[in-house]
N, C-alpha and C positions, 0 to 999 in steps of 0.2 A: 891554952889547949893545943896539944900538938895537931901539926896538917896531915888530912888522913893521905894515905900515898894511893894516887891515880891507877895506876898499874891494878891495884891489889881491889879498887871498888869498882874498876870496867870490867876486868877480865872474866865476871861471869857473863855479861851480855855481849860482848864484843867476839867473846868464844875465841882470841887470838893470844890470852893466856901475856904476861909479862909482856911479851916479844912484841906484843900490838901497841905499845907506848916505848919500845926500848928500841926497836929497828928490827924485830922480827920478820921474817918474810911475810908474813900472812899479812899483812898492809902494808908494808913497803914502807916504811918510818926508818931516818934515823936517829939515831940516841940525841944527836947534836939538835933535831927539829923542835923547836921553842912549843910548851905546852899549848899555848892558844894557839895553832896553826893545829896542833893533835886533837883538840875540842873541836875546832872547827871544822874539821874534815870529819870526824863521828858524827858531830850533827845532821851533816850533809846525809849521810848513809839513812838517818830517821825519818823516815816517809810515806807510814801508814800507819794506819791504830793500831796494828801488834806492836811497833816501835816504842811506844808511849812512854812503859818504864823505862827505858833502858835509855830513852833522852832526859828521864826528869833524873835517871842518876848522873847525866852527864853534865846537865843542869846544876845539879848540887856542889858537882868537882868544881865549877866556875865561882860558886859562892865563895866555900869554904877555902878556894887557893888564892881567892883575894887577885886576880888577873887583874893589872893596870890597862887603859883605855878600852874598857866594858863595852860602850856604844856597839861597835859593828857586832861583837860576840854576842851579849843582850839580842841584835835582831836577829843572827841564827835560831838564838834561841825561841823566838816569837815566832820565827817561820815556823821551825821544826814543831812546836805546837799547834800549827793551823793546817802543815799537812797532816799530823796525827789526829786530826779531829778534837781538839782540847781546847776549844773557844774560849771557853772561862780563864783558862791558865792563862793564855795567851794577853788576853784582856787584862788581867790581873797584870800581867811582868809589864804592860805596854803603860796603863796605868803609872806604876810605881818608876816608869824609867823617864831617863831626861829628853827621851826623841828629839836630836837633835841631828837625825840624820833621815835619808829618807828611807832606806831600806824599811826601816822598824813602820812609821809608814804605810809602808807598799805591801809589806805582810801582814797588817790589820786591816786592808781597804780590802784585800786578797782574801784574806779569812774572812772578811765580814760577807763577802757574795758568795763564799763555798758553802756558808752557813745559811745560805737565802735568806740574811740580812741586809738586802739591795739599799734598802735608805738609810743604814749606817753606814756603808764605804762610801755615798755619797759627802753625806752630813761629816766625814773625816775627811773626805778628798778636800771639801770649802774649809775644814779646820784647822786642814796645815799650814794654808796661805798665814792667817793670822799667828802661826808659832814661827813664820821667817823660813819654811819651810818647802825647796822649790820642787815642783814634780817633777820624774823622767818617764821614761817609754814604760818601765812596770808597775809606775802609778797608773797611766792615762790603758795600759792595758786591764787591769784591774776593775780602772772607775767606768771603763765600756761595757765591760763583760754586768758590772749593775745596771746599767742603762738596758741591756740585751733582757735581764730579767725583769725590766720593771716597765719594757717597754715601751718608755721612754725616747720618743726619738727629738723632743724638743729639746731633752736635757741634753742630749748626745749630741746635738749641732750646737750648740752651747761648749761643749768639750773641742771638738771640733775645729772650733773659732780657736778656741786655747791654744791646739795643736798647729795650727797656721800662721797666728801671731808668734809661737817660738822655734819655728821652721822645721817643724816632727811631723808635716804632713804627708811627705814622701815614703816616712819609714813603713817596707810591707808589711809585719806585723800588726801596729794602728792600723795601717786599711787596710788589714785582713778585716781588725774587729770591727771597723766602720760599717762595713759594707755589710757584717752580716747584721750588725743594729738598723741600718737604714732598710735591708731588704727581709727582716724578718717583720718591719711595720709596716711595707707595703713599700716603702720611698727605693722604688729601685732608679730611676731615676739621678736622686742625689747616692746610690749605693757606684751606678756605673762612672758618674765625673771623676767621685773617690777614685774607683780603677784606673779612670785614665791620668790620672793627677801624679798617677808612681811610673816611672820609667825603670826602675829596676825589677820586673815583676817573678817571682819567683813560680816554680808548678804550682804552691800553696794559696799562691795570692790568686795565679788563674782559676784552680779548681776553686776557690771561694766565690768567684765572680759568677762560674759557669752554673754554679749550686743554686747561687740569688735566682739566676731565671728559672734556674727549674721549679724551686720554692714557689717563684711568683707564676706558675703556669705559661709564659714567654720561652715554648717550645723554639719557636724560629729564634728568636737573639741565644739561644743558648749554643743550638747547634752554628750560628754565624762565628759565634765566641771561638766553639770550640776548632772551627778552622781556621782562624785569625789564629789559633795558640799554635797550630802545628806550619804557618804559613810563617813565622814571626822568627827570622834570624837570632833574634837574642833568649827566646822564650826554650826553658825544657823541655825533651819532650813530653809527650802526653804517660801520665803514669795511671796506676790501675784505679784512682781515685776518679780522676778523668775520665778514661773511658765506662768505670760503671756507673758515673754522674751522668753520660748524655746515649748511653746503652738505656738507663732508666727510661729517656724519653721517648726513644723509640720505642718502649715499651708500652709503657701508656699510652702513646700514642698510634700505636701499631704500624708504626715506620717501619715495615722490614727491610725494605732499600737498603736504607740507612744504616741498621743496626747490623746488616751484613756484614756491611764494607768497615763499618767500625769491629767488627767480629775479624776481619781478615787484616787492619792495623793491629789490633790485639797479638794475629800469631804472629804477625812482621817483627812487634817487640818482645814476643815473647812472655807477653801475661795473658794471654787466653786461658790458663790452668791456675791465676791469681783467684784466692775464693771470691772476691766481693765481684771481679769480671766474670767469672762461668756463672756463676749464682744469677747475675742480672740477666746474660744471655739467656741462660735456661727461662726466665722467667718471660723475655723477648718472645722468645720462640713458641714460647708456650700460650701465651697472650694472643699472638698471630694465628697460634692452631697448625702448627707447623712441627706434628709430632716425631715426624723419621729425624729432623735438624735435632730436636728436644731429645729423644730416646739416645742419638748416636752423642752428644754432646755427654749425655748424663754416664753411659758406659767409657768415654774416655779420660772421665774425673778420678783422678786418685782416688785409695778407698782413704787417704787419712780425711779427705773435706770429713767424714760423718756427718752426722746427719743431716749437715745441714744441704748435702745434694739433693739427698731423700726429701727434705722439706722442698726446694725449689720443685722437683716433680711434683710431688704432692698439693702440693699450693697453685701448681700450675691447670691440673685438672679440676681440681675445687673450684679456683676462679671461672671455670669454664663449664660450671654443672655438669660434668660428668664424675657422678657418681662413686659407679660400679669402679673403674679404672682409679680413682685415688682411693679408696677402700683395698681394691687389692694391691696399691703400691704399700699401702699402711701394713699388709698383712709381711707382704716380699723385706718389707723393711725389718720386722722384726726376725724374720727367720735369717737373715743376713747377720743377725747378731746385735743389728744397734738401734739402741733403745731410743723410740720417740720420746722428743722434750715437746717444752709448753707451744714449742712453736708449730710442732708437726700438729700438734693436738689442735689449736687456733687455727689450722688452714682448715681442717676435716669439720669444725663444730657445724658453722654455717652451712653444711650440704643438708645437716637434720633438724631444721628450721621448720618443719609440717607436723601435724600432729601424726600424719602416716610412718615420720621416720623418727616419733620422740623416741623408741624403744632404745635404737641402736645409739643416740644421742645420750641417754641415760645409760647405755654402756660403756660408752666413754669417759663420763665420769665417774663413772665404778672403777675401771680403769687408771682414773687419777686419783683415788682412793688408795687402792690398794697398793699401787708401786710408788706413795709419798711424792706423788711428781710435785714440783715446786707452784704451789696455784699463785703468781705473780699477776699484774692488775690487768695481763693482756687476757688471758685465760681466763681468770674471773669474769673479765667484762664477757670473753666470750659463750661462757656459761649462762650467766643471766639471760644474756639475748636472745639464746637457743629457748630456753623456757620459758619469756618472755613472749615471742612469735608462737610458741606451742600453746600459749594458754594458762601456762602449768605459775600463775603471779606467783600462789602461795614458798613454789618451791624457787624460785627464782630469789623471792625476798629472803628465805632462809640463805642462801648462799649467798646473797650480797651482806647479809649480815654474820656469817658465820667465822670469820676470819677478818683480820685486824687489817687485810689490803686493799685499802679503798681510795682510790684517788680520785679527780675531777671526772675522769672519762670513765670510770665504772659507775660512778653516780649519773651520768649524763644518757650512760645505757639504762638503768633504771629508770631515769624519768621517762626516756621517750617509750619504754615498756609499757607502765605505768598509762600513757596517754593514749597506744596503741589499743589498751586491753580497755579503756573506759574510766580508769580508775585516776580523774582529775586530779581529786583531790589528793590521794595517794601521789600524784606527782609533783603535787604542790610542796606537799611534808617532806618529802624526801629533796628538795632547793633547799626549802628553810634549814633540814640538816646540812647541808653543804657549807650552805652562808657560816652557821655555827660553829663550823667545825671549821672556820676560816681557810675555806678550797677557795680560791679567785673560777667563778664561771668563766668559762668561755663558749665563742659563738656557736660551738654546737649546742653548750648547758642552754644558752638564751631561746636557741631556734627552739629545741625542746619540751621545752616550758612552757611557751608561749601557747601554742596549742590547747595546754589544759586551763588558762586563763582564756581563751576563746571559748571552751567548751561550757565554762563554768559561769560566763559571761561578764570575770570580774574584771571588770574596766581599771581598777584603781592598783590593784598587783600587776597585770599587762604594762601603766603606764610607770610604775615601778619598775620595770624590767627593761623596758624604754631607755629611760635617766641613763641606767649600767651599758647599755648598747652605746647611745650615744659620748657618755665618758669615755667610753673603751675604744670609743673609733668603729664599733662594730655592726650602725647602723646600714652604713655603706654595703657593707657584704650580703651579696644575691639571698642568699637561705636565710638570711636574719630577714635582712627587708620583708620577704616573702612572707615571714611567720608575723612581722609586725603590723601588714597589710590583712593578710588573714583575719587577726585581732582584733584588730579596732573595727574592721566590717562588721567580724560577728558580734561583736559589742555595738552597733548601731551606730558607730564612727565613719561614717563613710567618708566624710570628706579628709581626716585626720588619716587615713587610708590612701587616698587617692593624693594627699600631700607628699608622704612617704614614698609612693611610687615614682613622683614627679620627681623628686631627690635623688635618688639613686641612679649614680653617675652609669652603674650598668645593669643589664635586664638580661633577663636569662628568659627561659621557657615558662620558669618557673613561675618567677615571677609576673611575666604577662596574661597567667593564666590564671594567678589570682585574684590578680586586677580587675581581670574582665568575669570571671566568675561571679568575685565580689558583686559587682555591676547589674548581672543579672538576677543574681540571687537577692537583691537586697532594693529591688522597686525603679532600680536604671537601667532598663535595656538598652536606651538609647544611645545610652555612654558605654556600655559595652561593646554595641556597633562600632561606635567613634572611635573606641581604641584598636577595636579588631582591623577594622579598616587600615589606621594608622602601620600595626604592624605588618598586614599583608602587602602596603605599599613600600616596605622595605627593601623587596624584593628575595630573590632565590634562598640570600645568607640570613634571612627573618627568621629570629630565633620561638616559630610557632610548633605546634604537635597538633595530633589527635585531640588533646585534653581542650587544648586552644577553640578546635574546630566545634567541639561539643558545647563549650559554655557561650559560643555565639550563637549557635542551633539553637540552643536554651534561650540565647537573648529574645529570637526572632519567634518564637513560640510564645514568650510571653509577653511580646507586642500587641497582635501576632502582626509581624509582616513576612505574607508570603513571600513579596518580589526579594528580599536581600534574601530568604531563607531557599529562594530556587537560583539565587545569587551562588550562594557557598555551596550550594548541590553542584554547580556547572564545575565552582574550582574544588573540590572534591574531586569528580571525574576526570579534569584534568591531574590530577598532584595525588591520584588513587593509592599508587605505592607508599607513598610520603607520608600521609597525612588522612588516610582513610584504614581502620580498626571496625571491630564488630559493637564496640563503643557509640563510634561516632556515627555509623549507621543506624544505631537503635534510636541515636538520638534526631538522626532524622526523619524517621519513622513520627519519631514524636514530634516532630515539627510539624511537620505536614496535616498530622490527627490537630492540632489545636491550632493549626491558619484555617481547618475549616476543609482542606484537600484530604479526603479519605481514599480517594482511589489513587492520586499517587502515593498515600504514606502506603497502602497495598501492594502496589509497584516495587516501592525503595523496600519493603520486607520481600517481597519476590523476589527481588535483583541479589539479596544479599548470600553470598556465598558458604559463611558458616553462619550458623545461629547459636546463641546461649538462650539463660533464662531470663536475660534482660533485654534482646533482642523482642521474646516469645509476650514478654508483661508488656513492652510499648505497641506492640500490635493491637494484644487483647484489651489495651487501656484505650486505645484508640476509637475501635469500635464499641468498646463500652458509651465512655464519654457523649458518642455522638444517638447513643440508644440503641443500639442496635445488636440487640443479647440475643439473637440466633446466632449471627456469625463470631461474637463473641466466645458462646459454649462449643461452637465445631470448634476455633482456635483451641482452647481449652484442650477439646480431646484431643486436638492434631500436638498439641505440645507433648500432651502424655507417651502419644503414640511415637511420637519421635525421640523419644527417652529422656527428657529432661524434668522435672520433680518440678512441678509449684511450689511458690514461697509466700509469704505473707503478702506482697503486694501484688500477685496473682489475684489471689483471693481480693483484697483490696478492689480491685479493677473490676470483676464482676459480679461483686456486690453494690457497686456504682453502677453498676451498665441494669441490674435488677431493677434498684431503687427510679432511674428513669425512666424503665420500660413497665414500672407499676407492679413486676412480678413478686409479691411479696412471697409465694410459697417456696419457690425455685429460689428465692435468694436465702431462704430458708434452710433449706438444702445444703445448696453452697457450702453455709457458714457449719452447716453440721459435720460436712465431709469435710473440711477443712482439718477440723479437733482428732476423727473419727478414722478418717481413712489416711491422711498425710501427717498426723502427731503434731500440728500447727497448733498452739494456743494464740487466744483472740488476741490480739491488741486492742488499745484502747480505740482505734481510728476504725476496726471491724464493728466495734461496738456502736459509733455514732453513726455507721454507714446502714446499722440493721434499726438503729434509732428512727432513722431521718426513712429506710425504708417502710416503716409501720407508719411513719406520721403520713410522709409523702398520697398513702393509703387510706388517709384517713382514721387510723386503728390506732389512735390513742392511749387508751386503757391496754392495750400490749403492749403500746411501747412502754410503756409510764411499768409495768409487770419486767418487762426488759431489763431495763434502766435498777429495780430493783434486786435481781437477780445475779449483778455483776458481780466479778468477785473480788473487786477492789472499786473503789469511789471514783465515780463518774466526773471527766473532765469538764470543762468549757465547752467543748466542740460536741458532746453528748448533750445535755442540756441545752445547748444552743439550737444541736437538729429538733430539739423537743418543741422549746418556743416556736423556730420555724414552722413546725407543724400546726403549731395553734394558731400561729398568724392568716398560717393558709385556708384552715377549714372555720375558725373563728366558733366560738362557742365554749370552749373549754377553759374559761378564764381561770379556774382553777389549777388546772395545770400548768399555766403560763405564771400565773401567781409564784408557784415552785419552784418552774426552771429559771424566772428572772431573779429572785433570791439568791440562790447557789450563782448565777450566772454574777452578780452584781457583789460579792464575795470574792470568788476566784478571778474575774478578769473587771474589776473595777473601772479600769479605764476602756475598753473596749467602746466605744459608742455607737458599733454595729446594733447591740443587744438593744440599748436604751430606747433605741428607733423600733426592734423588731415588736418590742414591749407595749412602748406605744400607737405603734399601728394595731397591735391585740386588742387594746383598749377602745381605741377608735373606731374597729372593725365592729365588735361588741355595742356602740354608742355609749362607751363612760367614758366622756370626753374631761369628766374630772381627772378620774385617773390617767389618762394621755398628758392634761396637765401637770400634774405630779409628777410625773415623768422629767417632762421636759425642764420645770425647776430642779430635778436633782440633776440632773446635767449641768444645767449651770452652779449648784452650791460646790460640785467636785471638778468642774473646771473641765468637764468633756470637752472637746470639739469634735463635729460631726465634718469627716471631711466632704468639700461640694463632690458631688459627682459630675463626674466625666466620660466624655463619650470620644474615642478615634475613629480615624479613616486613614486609609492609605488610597493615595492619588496617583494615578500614573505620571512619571514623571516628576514625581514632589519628592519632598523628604520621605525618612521613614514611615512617619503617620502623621495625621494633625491630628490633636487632642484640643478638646472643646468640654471646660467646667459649666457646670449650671451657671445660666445668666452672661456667659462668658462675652466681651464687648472685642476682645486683646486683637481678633481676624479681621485683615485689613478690610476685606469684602462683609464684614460683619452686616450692613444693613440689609444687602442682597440675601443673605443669608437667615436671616429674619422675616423676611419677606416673602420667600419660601415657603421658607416654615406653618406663618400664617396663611397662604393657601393650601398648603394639605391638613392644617388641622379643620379648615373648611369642609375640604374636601370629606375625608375622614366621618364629620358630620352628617353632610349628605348622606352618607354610606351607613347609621347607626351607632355611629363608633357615641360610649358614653364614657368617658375617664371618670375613674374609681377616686373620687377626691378624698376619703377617707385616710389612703393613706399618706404619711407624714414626707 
């Protein structure tokens, strides 16, 4: 069969007509230039998926013109397939060839990580050795660029080693890519020896180095770098990559100093009007709140930036809650002529994050409706999130499901929606989709997540989520820690908690405030002291808050120890500015009401300068608590009167403060005007508090009318007021008979009940049935824990704690001895102890 003639099957795609194979000017070819040199240089030109045809006809010239020494052409041809996007082709010619050189190679190790096939260009990097096969600089650039995707930084000091033993350590390019392998796993470290290991360093290799610390949050070595670059007789100078790398920092960091003087090197070279350097400025200035520098910077930017100057303005008041000022920059922007993209739209979404401004937020996506704007995964994510924080789940999930772009971080805004809004399990299904759809989590998907196995108290998916942190290296990181500590608390893991905290090389706010939350919240004040203590003796740079101060207040409440909690009052008062909120005052308030100090928790609510309604419920829960439902119901009106609306734990509080002062009619009230006048439906906790008010009363037979009444099925803690009540007035074995049934149903283990059951019985004289009792405790394996009694000593520790029978107190006999003269005493005086009950 005749050779088809080259000229006649390129010249439709080559669009150079005969001349582009004969020496036409339109490529610069002479007739004399050998055909494989003319292949080869077309090849070169195909380097995007529209190229695709017009390589696999180039492709076909080489078959059918039968070219002697194929090898180096064959690897153009496997290149030009992996920039076209053509995996399979490529695979296929690499396959069927003899690779005997390394290009062919270096373009299937290349293809394989363009194609986020990371553990194939590896798994070919180890399979050239065994074909005789030696690596150079565009292998080992290739097999890093997989290590960078997979993470990998064991594998990559492994390469490394490779690169050292054949003396390729110096080359910049390799320690470009090292250093961004090493500092995007955290190893800055081994990222900066890399830097210093090259004495030839080009602007590339610096801005890489300058980048790692920005990446790793190492503000000060960034900006050190960045004057060693401009200090450094051999080094370029600083170009616009440079300066909007350590511009960034000042930005976030709110360096203005800084970001000046690098604002005045800018015009010195002459890129102050580069987009990536004004853009960052603008964003500098506007970060600082430094609007004349921002406004006069923004009007001296060429109109070609588009939009993207309009977005840094715009982005710059958004980030700064104002409002009004980026809405009318959105509005200036359009009448200018140039159309917001998804970026302008992602700066403005988060300002209508309330349900007050979902209106104008749902205009906006109208907005992106109607003018086709491109909804890509930033905007999506930003979409969800806005309806997300507004409530609006239903429409949220449609739009994460409406459109085919969905990556890691639109799912990770989901979930944490999802957990925000209550909807656990909802956030559980939506990981399981992620996993499925083989997304790799990362540490914000874990932080995420983690929560609605906290909520849902599933121990065994939490320690699954675990396993993946710890594989991934992600346990170490503050916000994971924190969610992993969370966890296991609220899954009754404390100490698997308090392990995790002890690990984590660093500690944020965040995390010390879990820790010690945890602590209080979950039966350990004492260790919440001990840690709070710990971080207060840190000193000035202790990474404590408000939240900090509140969950010790909490601690010292449910000790109670006054003295540490008139302790953190003192450092309060000193560190006012710092570390004092209408939070942490409320929660002194409450401190003060349960050590038993009602006139200073009065005080510390008189002292406080704003009030809310959680300032208003620790007051009125205060004097509730202590019985005292006169000054309870003035608080009450004085709240109303000072404009702020009762909420369910308003009500809470003095229907408690009722039930101790006996007043069943008035608590009756209460609960009416609750439904009546404030649109409050009851909770279940109203219910047991109006339960436990009728028993408390003696009015049984109301309560038990109560109880049937509800409008959903009475808890533990209903039933439980009910038994109480029969325990206390005794006679109503019938009724106790009921609530210990239901009660012995729903909290089976509970061995409060067991006890209140058989004191009923005991009280009554049916010491059988007390028996009975007491064997089903033991058939279901109760234990009743001993009871204990504290004191705080002046001068001692926190409290001492003393269990029944308790021997452990070194002055134990003294203390016995005591005892048995005032239960003497006591005697003399009448005193008979009720031996009935258990």
């Amino acid at each position: 069969m005749a050779r088809l003639s080259v000229s006649r099957v390129l010249r439709p795609c080559l669009g150079g007509g005969a001349a582009a194979f004969s020496g036409g000017p339109s490529l610069g070819y002479s007739a004399e230039e050998p055909l494989k040199v003319r292949l080869s240089s077309a090849l070169r030109s195909c380097c995007c998926p529209g190229d695709l045809p017009r390589g696999r006809q180039i492709h076909a010239q080489i078959i059918v013109n039968g070219i002697p020494d194929l090898q180096q052409l064959q690897a153009r041809v496997l290149g030009m397939y992996m920039l076209c996007g053509s995996f399979s082709d490529g695979r296929s010619l690499f396959i069927i060839s003899e690779n005997r050189i390394p290009m062919a190679w270096n373009w299937m190790i290349r293809g394989s990580a363009m194609a986020g096939l990371f553990e194939l260009s590896l798994l070919l990097y180890f399979k050239m050795f065994s074909y005789g096969v030696a690596p150079d600089r565009y292998t080992f650039l290739a097999v890093l660029r997989a290590c960078v995707g997979l993470r990998a930084p064991d594998l990559g000091s492994l390469i490394h080693g490779t690169l050292v033993s054949m003396k390729m350590e110096a080359d910049p390019f390799l320690g470009s890519s090292l250093i961004k392998l090493y500092a995007d796993n955290g190893l800055i470290g081994h990222a900066r020896k890399v830097f210093d290991g090259i004495l030839d360093r080009d602007s590339v290799l610096w801005n890489v180095m300058i980048d790692a610390y920005v990446r790793n949050r190492n503000s000060r070595e960034a900006l050190a770098l960045f004057n060693a670059m401009r200090s450094s007789e051999t080094a370029a100078p600083p170009n616009e990559v440079s300066l909007a790398c350590v511009l960034s920092v000042c930005a976030s960091e709110g360096k203005l100093g800084h970001g000046a003087q690098i604002h005045g090197l800018a015009m010195k070279f002459g890129l102050d009007m580069e987009s990536s350097v004004a853009n960052t400025l603008l964003s500098m200035y506007a970060k600082c709140r430094c609007w004349a520098e921002t406004t006069k910077l923004f009007e001296e930017m060429p109109p070609g930036f588009g939009p993207v100057a309009w977005n840094g303005m715009i982005s710059g008041y958004a980030q700064n809650g104002m409002e009004e000022e980026a809405v009318d920059f959105l509005r200036r922007m359009q009448v200018a002529g140039v159309r917001p993209d998804s970026v302008t739209l992602v700066s403005v979404l988060p300002l209508f994050s309330c349900r007050a401004s979902l209106k104008k937020g749902e205009e906006i996506h109208a907005y992106i409706i109607r003018n086709v704007v491109d909804l890509d995964a930033f905007l999506k994510s930003a979409l969800v999130d806005l309806y997300l924080k507004c409530r609006e789940v239903g429409t949220a999930a449609k739009v994460f499901r409406e459109t085919g772009t969905v990556d890691v971080v639109i799912v990770s805004a989901m979930i944490s929606g999802y957990v925000l809004n209550g909807y656990s399990g909802g956030a559980l299904a939506a990981f399981r989709e992620l996993v499925a759809a083989e997304m790799k989590p990362n540490a914000i998907t874990i932080a995420s997540v983690l929560p609605a196995c906290a909520s849902l108290a599933a121990l065994k998916a939490g320690k699954e989520l675990h396993c993946h942190a710890l594989k991934n290296a992600m346990e170490e990181i503050c916000f994971v820690g924190s969610a992993l500590i969370d966890m296991y608390a609220k899954c009754g893991c404390l100490d698997l908690a308090h392990q995790i905290f002890e690990r984590m090389p660093e500690r944020d706010s965040i995390s010390w405030n879990s820790m010690i939350s945890s602590f209080a919240q979950n039966g350990s004040p004492e260790e919440a002291l001990r840690l709070f203590r710990r971080i207060v003796l840190q000193g000035a740079a202790a990474p404590y808050d408000c939240t900090t101060i509140s969950s010790a207040l909490s601690a010292c409440a449910n000790l109670p120890s006054l003295r540490h909690g008139t302790e953190i009052h003192g450092h309060m008062l000193r560190r006012r500015r710092q570390i004092a909120d209408i939070f942490t005052e409320s929660a002194l308030v409450d401190m003060y009401a349960k050590c038993g100090d009602l006139a200073a928790a009065g005080k510390a609510f008189d002292a406080m300068e704003a009030k809310n309604e959680v300032s208003w419920n620790s007051i009125i829960a205060a004097y509730g608590s202590h019985g005292h439902l006169p000054q309870a119901a003035v608080l009450f009106e004085g709240m109303l009167a000072a404009g702020f609306l009762p909420d369910h734990v308003t009500f809470l509080s003095l229907l408690s403060a009722c039930g101790h002062a006996g007043e069943v009619e008035r608590g009756f009230q209460f609960f009416r005007r609750m439904a009546e006048e404030f649109a409050i439906a009851a909770r279940m906790e109203h219910y047991a508090c109006m339960v436990d008010l009728f028993g408390r009363a003696g009015r049984l037979e109301e309560a038990m009318r109560f109880i049937q009444a509800m409008p959903f099925p009475a808890d533990a803690g209903v039933w439980g007021a009910l038994l109480g009540a029969c325990r206390m007035h005794g006679g109503a074995t019938e009724f106790a008979e009921l609530a210990s049934q239901h009660l012995l149903r729903l909290d089976p283990c509970n061995s409060g009940y067991y006890v209140l059951m058989a004191n009923v019985h005991a009280v009554a004289g049916r010491w059988e049935g007390a028996s009975k009792v007491r064997n089903l405790m033991k058939e279901r394996r109760v234990q009743k824990p001993p009871g204990c009694s504290w004191i705080e000593m002046a001068g001692g520790p926190a409290a001492r704690v003393f269990v029944a029978a308790d021997t452990a107190h070194p002055e134990c006999p003294m203390i016995y001895s005591l005892l048995r003269v005032l239960l003497l005493q006591l005697g003399e005086e009448g005193y008979v102890p009720q031996t009935s009950y258990l």
